[in-house]
C-alpha positions as CSV (number, residue, x, y, z in Angstrom):
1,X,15.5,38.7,-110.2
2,X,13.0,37.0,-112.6
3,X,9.4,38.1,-112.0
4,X,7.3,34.9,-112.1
5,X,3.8,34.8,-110.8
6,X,3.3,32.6,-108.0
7,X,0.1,32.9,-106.4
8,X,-0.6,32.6,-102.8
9,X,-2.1,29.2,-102.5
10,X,1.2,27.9,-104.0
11,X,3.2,29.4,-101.6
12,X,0.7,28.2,-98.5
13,X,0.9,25.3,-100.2
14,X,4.8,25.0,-100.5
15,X,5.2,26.4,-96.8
16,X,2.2,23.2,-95.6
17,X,3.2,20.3,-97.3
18,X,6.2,20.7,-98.9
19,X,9.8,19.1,-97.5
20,X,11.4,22.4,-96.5
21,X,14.0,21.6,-93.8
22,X,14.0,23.7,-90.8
23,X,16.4,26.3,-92.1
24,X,14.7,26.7,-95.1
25,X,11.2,27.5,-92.6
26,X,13.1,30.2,-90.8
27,X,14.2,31.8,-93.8
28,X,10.6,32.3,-94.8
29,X,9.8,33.7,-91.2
30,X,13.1,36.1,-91.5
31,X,11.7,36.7,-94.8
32,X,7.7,37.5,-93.4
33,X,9.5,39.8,-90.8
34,X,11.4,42.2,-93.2
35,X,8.4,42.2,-95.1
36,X,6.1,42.8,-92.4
37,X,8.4,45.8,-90.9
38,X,8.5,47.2,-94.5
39,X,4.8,47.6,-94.4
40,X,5.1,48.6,-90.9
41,X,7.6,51.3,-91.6
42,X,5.7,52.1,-94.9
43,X,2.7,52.8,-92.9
44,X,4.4,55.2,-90.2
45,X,5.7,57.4,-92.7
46,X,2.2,58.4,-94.1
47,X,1.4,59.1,-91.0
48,X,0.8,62.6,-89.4
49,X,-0.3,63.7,-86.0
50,X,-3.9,64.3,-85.7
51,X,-4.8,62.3,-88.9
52,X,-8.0,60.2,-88.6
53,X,-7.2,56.4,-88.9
54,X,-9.6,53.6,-88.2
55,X,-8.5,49.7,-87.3
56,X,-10.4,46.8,-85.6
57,X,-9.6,46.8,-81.8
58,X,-9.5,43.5,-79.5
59,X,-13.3,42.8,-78.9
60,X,-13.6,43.0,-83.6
61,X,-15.6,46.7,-83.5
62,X,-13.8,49.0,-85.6
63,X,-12.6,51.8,-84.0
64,X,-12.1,55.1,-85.6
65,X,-9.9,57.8,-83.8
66,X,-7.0,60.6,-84.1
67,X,-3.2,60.4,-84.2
68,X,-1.7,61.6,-81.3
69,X,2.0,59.9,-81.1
70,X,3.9,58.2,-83.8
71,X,6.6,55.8,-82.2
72,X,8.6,53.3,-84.1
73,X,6.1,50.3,-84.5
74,X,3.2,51.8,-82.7
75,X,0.6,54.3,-83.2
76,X,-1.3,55.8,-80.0
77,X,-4.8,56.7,-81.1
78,X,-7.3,58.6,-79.2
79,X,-11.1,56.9,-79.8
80,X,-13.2,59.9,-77.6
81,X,-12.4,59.3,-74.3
82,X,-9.8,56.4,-74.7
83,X,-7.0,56.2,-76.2
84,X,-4.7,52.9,-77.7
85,X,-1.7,52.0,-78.5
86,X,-2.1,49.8,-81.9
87,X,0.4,48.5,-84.4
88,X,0.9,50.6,-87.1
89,X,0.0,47.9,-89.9
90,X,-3.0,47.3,-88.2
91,X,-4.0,51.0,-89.2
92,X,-6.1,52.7,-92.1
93,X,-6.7,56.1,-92.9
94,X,-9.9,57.2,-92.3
95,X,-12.2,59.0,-95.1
């Protein structure tokens, strides 16, 4: 496969206003999905039980917390006295 650079405005672009026929859209979601369990999957395995992580929780305050279960898409995360259950590409390590 040829490694041309296409940025991501072109793509936006191609996805918005282009004439892709229906098929051709849910190829690109398929496609966003693989790539988005990838990361997903990518994420879980650096991940170790009590590690620090941080992410942005519901209300947008950044939460910062432990590892305490490692499931196949989810993290559970334990912020003091509560404890969530967040998407594991929604993670970070902490410093």
């Amino acid at each position: 496969m040829s490694k041309s650079k296409i940025s991501i405005n072109e793509i936006n672009h191609a996805i918005m206003f282009g004439d892709l026929s229906n098929d051709q859209l849910n190829s690109v979601v398929q496609a966003l999905k693989f790539a988005r369990g990838r990361l997903t999957q990518a994420t879980i395995w650096t991940m170790r039980l009590g590690d620090q992580v941080k992410f942005v929780n519901k209300q947008g305050r950044m939460e910062t917390g432990s590892v305490t279960k490692i499931a196949k898409k989810y993290v559970t995360v334990k912020c003091g006295f509560t404890q969530w259950r967040v998407p594991a590409n929604m993670l970070e390590k902490a410093a």
